[in-house]
PASEBA-1860 file (N, C-alpha, C; in nm, 3 decimals):
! residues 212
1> XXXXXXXX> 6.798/8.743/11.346/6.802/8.888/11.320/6.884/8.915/11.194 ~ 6.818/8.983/11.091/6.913/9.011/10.974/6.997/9.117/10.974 ~ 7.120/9.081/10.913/7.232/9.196/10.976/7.241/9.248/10.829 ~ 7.254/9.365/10.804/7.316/9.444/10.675/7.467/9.432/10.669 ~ 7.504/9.394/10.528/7.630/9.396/10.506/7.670/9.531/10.458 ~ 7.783/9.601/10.437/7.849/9.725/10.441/7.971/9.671/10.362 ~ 7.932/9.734/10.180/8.031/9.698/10.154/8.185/9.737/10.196 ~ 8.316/9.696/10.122/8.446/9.750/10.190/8.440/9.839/10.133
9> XXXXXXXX> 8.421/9.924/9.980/8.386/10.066/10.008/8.313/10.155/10.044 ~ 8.209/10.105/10.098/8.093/10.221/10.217/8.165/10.207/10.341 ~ 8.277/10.078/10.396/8.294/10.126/10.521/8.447/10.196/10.510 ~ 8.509/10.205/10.379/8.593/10.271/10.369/8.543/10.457/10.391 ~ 8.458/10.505/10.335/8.334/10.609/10.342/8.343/10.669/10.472 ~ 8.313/10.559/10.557/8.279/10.581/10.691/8.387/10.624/10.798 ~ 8.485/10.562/10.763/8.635/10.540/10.826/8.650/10.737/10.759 ~ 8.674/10.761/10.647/8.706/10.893/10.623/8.691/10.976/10.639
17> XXXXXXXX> 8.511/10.980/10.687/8.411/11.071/10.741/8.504/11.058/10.940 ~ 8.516/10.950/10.982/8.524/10.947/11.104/8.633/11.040/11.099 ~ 8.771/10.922/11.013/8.918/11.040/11.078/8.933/11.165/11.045 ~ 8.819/11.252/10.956/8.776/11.369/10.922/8.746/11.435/11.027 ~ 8.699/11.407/11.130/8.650/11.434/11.227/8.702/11.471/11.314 ~ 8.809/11.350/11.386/8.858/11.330/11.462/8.993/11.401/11.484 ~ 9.038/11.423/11.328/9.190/11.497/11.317/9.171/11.589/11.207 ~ 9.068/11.699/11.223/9.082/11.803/11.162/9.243/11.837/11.096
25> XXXXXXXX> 9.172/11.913/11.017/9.324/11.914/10.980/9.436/11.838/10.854 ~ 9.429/11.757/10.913/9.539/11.631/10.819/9.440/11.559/10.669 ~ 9.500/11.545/10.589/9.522/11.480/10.484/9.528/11.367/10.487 ~ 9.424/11.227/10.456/9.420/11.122/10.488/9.378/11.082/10.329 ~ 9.483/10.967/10.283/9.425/10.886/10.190/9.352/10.714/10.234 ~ 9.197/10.721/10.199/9.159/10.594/10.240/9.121/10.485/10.159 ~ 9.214/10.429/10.106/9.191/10.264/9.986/9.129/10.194/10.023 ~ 9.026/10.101/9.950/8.978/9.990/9.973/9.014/9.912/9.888
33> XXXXXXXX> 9.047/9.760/9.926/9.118/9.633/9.862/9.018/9.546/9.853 ~ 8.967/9.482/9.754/8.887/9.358/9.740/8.971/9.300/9.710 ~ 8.966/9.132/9.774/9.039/9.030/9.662/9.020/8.907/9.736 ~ 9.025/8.803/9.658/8.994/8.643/9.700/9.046/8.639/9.809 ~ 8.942/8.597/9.933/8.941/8.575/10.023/8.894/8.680/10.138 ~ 8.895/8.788/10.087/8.867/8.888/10.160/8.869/9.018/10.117 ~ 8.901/9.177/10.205/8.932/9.271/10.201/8.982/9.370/10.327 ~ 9.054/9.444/10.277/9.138/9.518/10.347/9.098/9.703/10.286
41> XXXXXXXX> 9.156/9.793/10.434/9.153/9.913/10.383/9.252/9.993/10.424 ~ 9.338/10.053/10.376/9.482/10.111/10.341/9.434/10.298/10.379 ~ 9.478/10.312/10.518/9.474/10.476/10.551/9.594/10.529/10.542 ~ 9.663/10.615/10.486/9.757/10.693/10.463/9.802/10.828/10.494 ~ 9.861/10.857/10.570/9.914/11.012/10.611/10.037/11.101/10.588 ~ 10.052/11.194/10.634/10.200/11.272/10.652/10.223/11.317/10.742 ~ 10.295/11.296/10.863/10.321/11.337/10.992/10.119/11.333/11.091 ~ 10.154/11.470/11.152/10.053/11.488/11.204/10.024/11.323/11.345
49> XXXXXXXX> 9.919/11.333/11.393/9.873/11.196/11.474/9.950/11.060/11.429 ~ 9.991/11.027/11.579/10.070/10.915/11.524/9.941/10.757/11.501 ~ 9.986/10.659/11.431/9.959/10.524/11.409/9.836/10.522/11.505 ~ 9.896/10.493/11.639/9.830/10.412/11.759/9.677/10.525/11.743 ~ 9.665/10.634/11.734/9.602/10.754/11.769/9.483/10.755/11.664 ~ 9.548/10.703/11.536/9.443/10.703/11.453/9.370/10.562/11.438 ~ 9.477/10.463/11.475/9.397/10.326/11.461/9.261/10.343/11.569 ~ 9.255/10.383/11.716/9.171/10.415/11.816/9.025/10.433/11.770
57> XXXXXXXX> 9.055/10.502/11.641/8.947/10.567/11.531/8.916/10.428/11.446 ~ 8.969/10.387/11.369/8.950/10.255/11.247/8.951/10.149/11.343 ~ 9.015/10.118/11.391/8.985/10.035/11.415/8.804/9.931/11.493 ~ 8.762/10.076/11.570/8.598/10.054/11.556/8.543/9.941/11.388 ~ 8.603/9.987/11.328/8.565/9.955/11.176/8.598/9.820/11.131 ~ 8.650/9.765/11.178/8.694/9.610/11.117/8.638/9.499/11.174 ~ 8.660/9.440/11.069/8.512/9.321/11.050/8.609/9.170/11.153 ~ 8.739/9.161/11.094/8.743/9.003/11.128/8.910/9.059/11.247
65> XXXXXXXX> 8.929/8.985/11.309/9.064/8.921/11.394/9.098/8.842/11.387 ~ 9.265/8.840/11.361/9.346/8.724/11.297/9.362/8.647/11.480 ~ 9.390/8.477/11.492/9.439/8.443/11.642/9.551/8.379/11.554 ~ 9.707/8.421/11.565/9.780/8.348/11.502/9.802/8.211/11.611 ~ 9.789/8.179/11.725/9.808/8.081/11.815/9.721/7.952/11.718 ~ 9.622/8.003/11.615/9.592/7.865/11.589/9.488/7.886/11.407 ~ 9.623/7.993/11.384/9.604/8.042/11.244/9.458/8.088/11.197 ~ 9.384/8.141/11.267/9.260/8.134/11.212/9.188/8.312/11.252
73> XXXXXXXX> 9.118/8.306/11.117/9.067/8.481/11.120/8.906/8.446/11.146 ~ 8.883/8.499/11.248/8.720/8.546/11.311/8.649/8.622/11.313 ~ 8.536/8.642/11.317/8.478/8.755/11.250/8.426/8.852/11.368 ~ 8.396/8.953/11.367/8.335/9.092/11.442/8.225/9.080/11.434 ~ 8.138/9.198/11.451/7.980/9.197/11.459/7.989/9.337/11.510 ~ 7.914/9.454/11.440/7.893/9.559/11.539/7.749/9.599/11.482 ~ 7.683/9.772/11.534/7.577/9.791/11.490/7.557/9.936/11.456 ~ 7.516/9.967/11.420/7.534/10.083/11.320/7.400/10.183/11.327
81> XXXXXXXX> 7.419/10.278/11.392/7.279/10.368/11.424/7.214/10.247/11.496 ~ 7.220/10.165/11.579/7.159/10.061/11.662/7.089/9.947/11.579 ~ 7.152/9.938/11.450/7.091/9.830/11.373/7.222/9.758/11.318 ~ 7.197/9.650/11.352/7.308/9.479/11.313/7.418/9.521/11.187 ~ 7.499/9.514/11.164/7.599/9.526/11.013/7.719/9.451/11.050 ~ 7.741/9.420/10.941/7.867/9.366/10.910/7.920/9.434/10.829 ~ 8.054/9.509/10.886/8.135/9.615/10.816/8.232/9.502/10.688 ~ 8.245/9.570/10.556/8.311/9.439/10.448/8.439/9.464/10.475
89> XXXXXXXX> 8.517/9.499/10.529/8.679/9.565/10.599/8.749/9.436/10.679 ~ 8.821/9.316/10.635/8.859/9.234/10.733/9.000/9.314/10.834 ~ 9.065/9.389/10.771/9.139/9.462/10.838/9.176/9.570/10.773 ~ 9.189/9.683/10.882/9.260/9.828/10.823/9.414/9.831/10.891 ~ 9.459/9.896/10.780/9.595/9.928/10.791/9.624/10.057/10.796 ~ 9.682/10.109/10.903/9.720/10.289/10.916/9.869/10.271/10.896 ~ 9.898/10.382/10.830/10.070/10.383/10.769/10.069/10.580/10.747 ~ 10.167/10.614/10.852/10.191/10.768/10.837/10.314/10.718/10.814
97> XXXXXXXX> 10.360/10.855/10.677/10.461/10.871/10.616/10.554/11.000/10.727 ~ 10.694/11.029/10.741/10.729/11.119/10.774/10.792/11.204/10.693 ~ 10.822/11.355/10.702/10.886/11.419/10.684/11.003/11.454/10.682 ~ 11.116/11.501/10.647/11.251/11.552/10.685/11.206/11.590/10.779 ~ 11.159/11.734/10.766/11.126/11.790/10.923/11.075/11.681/11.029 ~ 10.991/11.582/11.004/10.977/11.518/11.155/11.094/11.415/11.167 ~ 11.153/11.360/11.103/11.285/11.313/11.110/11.343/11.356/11.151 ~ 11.387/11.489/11.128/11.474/11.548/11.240/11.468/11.602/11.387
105> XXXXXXXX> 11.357/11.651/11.408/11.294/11.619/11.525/11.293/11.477/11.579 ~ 11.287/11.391/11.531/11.307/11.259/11.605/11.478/11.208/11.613 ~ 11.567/11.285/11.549/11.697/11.232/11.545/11.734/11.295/11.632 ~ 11.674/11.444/11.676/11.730/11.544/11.760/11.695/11.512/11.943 ~ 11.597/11.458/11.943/11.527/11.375/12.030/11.645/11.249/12.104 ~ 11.666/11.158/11.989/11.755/11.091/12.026/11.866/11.103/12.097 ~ 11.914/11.200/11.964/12.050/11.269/12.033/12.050/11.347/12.163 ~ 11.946/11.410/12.195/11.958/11.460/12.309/11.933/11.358/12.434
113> XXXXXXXX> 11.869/11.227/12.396/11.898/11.174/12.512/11.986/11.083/12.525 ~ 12.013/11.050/12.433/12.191/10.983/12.473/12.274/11.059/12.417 ~ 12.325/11.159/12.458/12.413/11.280/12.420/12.575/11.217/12.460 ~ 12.553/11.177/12.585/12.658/11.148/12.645/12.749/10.995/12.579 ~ 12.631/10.910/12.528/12.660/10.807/12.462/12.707/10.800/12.355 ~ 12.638/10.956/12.247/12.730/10.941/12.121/12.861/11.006/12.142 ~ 12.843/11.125/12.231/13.008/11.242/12.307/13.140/11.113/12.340 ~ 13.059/10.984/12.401/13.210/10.929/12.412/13.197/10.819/12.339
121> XXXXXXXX> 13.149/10.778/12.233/13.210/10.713/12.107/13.259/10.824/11.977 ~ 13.209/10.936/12.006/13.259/11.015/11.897/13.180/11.048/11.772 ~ 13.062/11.009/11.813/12.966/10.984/11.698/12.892/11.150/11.714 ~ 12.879/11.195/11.604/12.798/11.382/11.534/12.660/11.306/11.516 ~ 12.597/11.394/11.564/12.441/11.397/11.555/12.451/11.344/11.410 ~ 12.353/11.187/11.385/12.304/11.155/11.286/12.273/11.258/11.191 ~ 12.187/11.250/11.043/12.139/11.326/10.942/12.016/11.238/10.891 ~ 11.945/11.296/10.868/11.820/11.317/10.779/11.861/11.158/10.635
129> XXXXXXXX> 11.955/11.215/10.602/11.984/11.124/10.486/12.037/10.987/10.512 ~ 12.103/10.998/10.652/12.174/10.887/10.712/12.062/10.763/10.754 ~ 11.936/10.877/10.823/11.784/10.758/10.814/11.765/10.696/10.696 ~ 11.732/10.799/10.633/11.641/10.777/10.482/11.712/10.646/10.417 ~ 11.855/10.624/10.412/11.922/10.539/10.370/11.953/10.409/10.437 ~ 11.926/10.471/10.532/11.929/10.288/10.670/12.059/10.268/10.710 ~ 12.118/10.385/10.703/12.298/10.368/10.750/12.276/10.335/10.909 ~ 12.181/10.381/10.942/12.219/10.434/11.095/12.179/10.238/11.138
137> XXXXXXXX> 12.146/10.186/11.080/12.115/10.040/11.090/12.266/9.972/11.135 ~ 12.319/10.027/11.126/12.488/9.966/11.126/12.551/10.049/11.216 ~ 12.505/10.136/11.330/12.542/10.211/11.446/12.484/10.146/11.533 ~ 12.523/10.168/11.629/12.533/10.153/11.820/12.610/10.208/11.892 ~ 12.571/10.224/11.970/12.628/10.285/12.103/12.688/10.226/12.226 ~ 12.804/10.257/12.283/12.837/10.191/12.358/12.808/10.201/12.490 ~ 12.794/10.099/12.569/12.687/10.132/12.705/12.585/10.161/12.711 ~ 12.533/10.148/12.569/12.358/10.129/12.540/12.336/9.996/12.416
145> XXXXXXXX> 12.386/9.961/12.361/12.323/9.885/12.233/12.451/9.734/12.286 ~ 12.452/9.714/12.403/12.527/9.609/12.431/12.452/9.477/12.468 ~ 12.539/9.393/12.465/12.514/9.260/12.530/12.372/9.177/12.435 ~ 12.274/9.132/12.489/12.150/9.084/12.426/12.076/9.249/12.403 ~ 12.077/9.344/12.365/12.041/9.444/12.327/12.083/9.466/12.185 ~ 12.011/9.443/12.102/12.073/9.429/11.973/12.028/9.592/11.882 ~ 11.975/9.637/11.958/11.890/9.746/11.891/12.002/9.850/11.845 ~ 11.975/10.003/11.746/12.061/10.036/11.626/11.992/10.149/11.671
153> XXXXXXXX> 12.069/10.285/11.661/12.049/10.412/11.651/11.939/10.420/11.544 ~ 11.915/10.369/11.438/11.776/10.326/11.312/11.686/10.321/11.394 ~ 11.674/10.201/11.493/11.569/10.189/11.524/11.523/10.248/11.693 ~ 11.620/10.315/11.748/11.567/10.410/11.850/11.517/10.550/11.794 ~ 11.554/10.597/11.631/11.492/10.700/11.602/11.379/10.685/11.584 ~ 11.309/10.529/11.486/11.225/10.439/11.449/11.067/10.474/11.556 ~ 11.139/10.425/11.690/11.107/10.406/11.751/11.037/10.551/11.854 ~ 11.114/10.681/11.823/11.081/10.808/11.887/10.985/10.873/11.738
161> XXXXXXXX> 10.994/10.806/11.620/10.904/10.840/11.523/10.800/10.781/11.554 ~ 10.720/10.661/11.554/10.629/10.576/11.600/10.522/10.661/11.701 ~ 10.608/10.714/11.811/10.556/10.747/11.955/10.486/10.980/11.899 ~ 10.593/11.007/11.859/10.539/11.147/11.829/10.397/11.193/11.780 ~ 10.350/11.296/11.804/10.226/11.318/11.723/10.227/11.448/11.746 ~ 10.178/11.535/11.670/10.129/11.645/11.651/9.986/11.729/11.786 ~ 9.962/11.592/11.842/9.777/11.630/11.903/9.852/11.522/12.023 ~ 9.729/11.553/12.178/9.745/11.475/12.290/9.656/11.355/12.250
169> XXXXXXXX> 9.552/11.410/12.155/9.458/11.264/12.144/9.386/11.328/12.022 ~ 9.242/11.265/11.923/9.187/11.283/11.817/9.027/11.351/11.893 ~ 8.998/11.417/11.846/8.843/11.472/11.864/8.740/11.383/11.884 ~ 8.666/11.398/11.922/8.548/11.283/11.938/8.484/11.282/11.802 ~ 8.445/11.141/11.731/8.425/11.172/11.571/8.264/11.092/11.604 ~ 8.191/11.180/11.563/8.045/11.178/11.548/8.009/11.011/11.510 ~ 8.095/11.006/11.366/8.070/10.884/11.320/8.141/10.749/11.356 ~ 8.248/10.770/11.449/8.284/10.684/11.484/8.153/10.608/11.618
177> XXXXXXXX> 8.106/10.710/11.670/8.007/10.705/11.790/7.920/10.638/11.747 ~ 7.860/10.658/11.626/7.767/10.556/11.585/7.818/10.402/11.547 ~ 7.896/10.389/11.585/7.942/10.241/11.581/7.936/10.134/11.701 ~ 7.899/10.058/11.726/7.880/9.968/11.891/7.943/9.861/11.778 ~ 8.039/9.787/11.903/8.074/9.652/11.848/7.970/9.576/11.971 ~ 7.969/9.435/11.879/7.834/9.350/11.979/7.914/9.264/12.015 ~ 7.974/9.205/11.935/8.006/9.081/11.989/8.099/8.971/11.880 ~ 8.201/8.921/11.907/8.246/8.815/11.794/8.253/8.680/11.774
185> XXXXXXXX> 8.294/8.616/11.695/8.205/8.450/11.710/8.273/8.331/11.791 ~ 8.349/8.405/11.910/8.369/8.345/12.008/8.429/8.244/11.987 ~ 8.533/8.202/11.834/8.607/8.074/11.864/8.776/8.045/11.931 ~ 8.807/8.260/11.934/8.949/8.213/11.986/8.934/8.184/12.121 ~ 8.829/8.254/12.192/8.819/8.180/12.342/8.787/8.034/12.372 ~ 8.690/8.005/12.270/8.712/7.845/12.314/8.831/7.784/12.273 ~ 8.855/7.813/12.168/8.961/7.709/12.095/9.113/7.753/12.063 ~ 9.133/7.913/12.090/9.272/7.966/12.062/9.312/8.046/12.174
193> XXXXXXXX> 9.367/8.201/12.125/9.424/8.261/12.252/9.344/8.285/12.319 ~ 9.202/8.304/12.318/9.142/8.385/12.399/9.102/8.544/12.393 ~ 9.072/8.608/12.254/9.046/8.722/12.195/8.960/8.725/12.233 ~ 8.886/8.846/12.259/8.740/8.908/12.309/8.720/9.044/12.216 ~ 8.669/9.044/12.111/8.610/9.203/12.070/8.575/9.288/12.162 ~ 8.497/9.193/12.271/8.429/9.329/12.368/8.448/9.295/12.502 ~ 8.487/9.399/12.641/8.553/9.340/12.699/8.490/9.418/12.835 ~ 8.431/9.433/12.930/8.363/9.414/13.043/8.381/9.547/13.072
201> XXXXXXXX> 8.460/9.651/13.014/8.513/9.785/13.049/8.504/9.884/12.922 ~ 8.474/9.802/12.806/8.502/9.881/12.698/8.424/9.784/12.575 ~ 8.394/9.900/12.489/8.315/9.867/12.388/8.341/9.857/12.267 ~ 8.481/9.857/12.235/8.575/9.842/12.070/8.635/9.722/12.098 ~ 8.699/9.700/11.962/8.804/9.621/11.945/8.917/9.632/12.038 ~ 8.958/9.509/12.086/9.082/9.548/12.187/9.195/9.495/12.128 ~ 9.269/9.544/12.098/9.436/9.474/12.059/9.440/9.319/11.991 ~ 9.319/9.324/11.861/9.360/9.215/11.772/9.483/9.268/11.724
209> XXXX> 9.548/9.104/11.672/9.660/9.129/11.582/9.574/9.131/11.466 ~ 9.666/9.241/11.411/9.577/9.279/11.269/9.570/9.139/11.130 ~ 9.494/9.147/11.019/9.537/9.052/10.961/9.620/9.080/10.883 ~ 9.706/8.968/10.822/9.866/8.970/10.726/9.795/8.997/10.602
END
């Protein structure tokens, strides 16, 4: 069966049309990367839907999965209006930028839930600038950031930034719908971790590690 290839900028195209869709609204920049050995496509935001929310969307779109258990990138297969393609995208990358304003909302977040933790070390609600600069990388808390817990007021804000979003979920995107993944070339199950593109319950990509 002959499959159509899709170059990495028509399925960059496609990806824009989808998260157009899906997250009215927001401002999305979508790059495409050619280069020896492959290609990649670079989505870009400002607040609004977090990471996980928009990958749900792109990620339909990518061609190969890295199995680091035995270093090796495999390829996808999906079909497109019900005809064979190979999307040219070995991996997309989603990267939302934040705001002061959502920074502070996420510091305020923090602070309010270990209130009691910074009240008895003595520590004033972080700042905006104190992120931006990575100070807070060199804070902890006591009776929270102890023992094998190595984690940093940085990265529990980090971490309440990551999780926020603007929306409960993304719109249903027309063009993402026209996408079916079929099937992939089946060598991390024989021979590595055991990756499955498609999985007895569901019809996308499931939790490849993306490629480096």
């Amino acid at each position: 069966m002959s499959r159509e290839y899709i170059s990495c900028a028509d399925t960059a195209k496609l990806i824009r049309q989808a998260i157009k869709e899906a997250f009215p609204g927001v401002k999305f920049s979508v790059r495409s990367h050619v280069y020896s050995g492959g290609a990649s496509i670079t989505v870009e935001w400002l607040d609004g839907p977090n990471e996980q929310q928009v990958e749900t969307v792109t990620n339909r779109f990518e061609a190969s999965y890295f199995d680091g258990s035995i270093d090796f990138k495999g390829s996808i297969f999906h079909m497109l209006d019900g005809k064979p393609v190979r999307f040219g995208a070995d991996s997309i990358r989603c990267n939302r930028s934040n705001s002061d304003e959502a920074i502070e909302r996420a510091i305020s977040r923090v602070y309010r839930t270990f209130a009691e933790n910074f009240e008895r070390d003595g520590i004033a609600c972080p700042t905006v600038a104190q992120y931006r600069n990575g100070e807070l990388f060199n804070l902890q808390l006591s009776g929270l950031h102890t023992g094998s817990n190595t984690q940093t007021v940085q990265q529990d804000i980090r971490a309440a930034l990551y999780k926020s979003s603007d929306r409960l979920a993304g719109k249903t995107s027309k063009t993402a719908g026209r996408v079916f993944t079929t099937h992939d070339d089946g060598y991390s199950r024989s021979c590595g971790s055991g990756f499955a593109a498609v999985t007895v319950d569901s019809f996308h990509v499931e939790g490849a590690t993306k490629n480096a």
